[in-house]
MIKE-741424 format. One line per 2 residues: their letters; for each residue x, y, z negated of C-alpha. Coordinates in nm, 4 decimals, padded with zeros to 6 digits. Each point is the difference from the previous one (the first is absolute). Layout:
A) X,Y,Z  ...
END
This chain:
XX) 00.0000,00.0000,00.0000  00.2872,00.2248,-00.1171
XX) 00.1172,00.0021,00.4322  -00.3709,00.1902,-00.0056
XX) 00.1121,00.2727,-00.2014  00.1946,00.2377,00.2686
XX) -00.2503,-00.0557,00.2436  -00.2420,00.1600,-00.2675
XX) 00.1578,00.2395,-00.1299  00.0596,00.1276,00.3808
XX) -00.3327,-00.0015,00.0537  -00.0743,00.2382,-00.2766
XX) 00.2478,00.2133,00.0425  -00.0586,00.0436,00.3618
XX) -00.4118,00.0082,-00.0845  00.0573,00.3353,-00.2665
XX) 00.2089,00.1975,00.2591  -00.2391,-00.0311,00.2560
XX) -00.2383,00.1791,-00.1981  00.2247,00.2556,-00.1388
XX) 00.1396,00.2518,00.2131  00.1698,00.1372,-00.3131
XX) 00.1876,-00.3224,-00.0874  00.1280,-00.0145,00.3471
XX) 00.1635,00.3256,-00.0287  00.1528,-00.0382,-00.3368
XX) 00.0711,-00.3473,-00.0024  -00.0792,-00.2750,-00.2410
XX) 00.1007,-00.1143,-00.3451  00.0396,-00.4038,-00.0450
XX) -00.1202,-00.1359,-00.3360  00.0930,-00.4060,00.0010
XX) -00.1555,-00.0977,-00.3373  00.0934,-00.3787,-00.1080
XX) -00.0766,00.0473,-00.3576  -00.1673,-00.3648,-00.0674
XX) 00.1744,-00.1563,00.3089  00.2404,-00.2745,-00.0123
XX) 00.3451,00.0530,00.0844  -00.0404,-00.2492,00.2853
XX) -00.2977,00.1495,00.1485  00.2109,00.3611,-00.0038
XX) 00.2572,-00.2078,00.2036  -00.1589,00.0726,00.3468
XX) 00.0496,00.3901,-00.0218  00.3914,-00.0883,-00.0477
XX) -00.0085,-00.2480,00.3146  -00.1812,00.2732,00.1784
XX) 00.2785,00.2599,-00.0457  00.2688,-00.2383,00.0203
XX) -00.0862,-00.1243,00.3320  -00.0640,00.3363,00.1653
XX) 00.1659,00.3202,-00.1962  -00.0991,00.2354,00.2326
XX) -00.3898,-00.0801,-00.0732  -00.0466,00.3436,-00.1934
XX) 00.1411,00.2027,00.3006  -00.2357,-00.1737,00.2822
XX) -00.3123,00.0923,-00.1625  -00.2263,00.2517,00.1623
XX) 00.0079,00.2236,-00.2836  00.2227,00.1429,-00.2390
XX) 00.0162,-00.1468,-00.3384  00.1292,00.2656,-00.2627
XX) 00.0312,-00.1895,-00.3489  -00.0718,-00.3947,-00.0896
XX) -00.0917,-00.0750,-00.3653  00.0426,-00.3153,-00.1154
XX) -00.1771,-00.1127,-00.3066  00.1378,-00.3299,-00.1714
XX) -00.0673,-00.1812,-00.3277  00.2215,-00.3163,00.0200
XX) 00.3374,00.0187,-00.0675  00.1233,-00.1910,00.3114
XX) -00.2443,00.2088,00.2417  00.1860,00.2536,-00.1151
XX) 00.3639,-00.1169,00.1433  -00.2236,-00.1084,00.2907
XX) -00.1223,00.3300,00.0408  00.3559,00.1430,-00.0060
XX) 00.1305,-00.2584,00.2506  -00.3020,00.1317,00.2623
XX) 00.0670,00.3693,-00.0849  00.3502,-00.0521,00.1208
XX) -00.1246,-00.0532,00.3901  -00.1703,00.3432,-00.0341
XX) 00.1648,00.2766,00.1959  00.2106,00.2511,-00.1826
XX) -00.2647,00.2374,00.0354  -00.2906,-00.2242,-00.1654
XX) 00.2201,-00.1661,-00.2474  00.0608,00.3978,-00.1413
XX) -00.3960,00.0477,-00.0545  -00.0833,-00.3830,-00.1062
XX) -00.0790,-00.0653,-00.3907  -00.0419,-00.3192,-00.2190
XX) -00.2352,00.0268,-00.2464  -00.0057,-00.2536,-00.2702
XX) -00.2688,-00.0850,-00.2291  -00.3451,-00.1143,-00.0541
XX) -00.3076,00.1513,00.2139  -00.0704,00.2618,-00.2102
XX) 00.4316,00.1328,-00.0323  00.0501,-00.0611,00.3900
XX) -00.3354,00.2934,00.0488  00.1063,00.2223,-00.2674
XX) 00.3652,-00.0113,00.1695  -00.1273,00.0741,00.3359
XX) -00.2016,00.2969,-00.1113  00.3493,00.1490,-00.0581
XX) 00.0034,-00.0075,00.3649  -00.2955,00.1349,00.0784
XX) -00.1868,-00.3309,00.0408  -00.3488,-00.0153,-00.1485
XX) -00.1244,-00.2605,-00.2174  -00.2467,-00.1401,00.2428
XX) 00.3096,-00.0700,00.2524  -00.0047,-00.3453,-00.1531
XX) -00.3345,-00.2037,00.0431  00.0944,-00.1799,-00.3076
XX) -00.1580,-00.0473,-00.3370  00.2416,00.0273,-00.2789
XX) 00.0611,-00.3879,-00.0348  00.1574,00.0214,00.3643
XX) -00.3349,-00.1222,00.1866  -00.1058,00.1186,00.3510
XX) -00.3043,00.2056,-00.0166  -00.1779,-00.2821,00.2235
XX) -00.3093,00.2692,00.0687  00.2576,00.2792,00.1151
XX) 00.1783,-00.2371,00.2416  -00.3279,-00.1412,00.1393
XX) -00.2195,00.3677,00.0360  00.3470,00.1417,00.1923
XX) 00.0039,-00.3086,00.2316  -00.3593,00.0635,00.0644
XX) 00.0188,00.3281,00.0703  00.2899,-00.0611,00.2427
XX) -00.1853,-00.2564,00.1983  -00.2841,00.2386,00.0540
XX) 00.2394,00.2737,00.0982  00.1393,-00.2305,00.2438
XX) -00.3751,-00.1188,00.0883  -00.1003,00.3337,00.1299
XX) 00.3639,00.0626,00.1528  -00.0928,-00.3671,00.2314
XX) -00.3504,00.1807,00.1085  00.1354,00.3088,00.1026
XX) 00.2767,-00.1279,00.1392  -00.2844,-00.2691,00.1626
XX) -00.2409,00.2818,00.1093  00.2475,00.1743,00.2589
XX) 00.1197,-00.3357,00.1690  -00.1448,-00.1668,00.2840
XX) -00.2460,-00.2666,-00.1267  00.1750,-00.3280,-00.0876
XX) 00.2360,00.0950,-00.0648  00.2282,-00.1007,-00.2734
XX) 00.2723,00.1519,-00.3068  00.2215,-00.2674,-00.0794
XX) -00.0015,-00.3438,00.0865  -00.0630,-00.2652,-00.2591
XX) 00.3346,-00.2321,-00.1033  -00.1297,-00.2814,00.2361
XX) -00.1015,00.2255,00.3222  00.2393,-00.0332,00.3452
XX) 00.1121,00.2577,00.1288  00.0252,00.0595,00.3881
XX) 00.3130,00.0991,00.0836  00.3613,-00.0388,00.0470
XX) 00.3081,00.1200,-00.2332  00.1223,-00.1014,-00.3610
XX) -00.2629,00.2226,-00.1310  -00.2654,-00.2686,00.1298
XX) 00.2060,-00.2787,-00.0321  00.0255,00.0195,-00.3600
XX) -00.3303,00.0658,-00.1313  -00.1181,-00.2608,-00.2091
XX) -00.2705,-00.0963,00.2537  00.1725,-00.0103,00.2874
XX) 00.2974,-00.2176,-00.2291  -00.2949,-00.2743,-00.0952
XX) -00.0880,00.0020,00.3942  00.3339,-00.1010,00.0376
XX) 00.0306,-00.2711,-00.2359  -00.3180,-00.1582,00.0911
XX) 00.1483,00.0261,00.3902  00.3318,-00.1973,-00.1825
XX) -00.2025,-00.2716,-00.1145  -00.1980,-00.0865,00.3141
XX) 00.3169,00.0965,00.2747  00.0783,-00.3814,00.0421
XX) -00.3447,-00.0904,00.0657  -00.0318,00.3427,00.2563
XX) 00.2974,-00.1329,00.1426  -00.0518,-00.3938,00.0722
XX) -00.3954,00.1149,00.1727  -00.1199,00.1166,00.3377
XX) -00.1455,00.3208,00.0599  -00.3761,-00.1281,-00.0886
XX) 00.1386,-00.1093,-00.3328  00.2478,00.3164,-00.0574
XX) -00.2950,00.1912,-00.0048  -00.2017,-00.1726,-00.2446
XX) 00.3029,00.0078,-00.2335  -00.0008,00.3788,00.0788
XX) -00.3521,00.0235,-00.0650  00.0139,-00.2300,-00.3970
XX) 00.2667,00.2799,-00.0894  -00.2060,00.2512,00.0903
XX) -00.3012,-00.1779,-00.1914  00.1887,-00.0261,-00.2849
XX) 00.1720,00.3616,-00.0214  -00.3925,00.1462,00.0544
XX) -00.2229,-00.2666,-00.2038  00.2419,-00.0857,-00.3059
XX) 00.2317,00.3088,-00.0488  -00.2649,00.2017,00.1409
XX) 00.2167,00.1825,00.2303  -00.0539,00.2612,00.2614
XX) 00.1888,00.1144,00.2992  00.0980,00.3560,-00.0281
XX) 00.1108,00.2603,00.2462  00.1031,00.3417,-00.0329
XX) -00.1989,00.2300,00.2018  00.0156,00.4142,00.0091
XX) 00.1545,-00.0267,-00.3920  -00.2457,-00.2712,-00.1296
XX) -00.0351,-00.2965,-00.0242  -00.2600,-00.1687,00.2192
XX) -00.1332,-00.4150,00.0087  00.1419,-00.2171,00.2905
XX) -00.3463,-00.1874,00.0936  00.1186,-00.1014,00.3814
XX) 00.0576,-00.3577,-00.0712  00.2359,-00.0284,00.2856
XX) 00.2013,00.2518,-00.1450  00.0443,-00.1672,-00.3050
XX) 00.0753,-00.3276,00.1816  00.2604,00.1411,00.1917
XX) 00.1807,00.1083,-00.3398  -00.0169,-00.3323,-00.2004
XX) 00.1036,-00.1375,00.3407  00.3042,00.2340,00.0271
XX) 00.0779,-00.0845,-00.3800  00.0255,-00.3814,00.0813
XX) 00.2196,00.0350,00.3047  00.2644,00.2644,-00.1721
XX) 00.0033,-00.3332,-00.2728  00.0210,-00.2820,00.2641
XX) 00.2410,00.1761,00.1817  00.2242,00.0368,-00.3271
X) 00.0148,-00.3594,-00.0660
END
């Protein structure tokens, strides 16, 4: 669960500048609370660093301070190791603060943090209700973001794909979508059987791939059309790119 964690905390961070025009300008401050987190589960902030130091200077927006607030004694050398793979610049304006709940709020306000920074009760318990109204309120920000964004494109048209669409086209853009990458394993598994038929029965293997892309991973065929993306419904068309997938294989073996 822990390998969740960036991935979240991205999505916040990148969901509260959207909305504030302010933040953007000035730049963010980082609070990374682990006060009742085990040192193991604090572990995947360390590999994140350690794997990619630059991480802090290829965001899309300017982070001005990072607060850490710890409890456990070996979080704390954790903490210290991670800090370390901050620029010079953040590593000036980053601060551990020690303590229970309660000390790690009443340090920050020193800073100019406000109590309610943390959605934590004074045991060290997420505010469940806080986390769960701002998700809410995001997905209905992003709700009536879709229908605008819906209302002024041509009708069927489509976002984003799902994880198990194909996309129609060439390029490693398109060749590594996840989609496109089952396509091509389900291709791998039947290129023998392509290989040994005639035409008649190269097309019926053709056809069960295409079956089973649409009917069990519910896939569609995408292609992008005047910035959007439209559904493929000529069945030829999508014949002719399974087709082309299972040749490009055959011919590799």
């Amino acid at each position: 669960e822990t390998r969740r964690h960036p991935k979240a905390l991205w999505y916040m961070v990148m969901s509260c500048l959207k909305h504030n025009v302010d933040t953007q300008r000035r730049g963010v401050n980082l609070i990374l609370c682990t006060l009742g987190t085990n040192p193991t589960d604090f572990l995947f902030m360390f590999d994140v660093q350690k794997r990619n130091s630059s991480i802090f200077k290829s965001t899309p927006f300017r982070i001005t301070a990072c607060h850490f607030c710890v409890e456990h004694p070996c979080i704390n050398s954790l903490a210290r190791l991670v800090i370390s793979f901050f620029p010079k610049d953040l590593r000036a304006h980053t601060k551990i603060h020690r303590g229970s709940t309660m000390e790690c709020t009443y340090s920050m306000q020193g800073y100019g943090i406000g109590r309610g920074a943390l959605p934590m009760d004074k045991w060290g318990r997420i505010d469940a209700d806080f986390v769960d109204s701002w998700i809410c309120a995001m997905r209905e920000l992003e709700r009536i973001e879709d229908q605008n964004q819906l209302a002024n494109l041509p009708h069927g048209a489509i976002l984003s794909p799902h994880v198990n669409d194909i996309l129609m086209g060439r390029g490693l853009p398109y060749q590594t979508y996840t989609g496109n990458m089952q396509m091509v394993r389900l291709v791998d598994a039947k290129k023998k059987q392509y290989m040994r038929g005639n035409r008649k029965q190269r097309q019926q293997v053709t056809k069960s791939v295409i079956g089973e892309l649409m009917h069990t991973y519910k896939a569609r065929f995408l292609e992008r059309r005047d910035g959007c993306w439209m559904q493929e419904h000529d069945a030829k068309r999508i014949h002719e790119k399974v087709a082309m997938i299972f040749r490009n294989a055959v011919r590799d073996l």
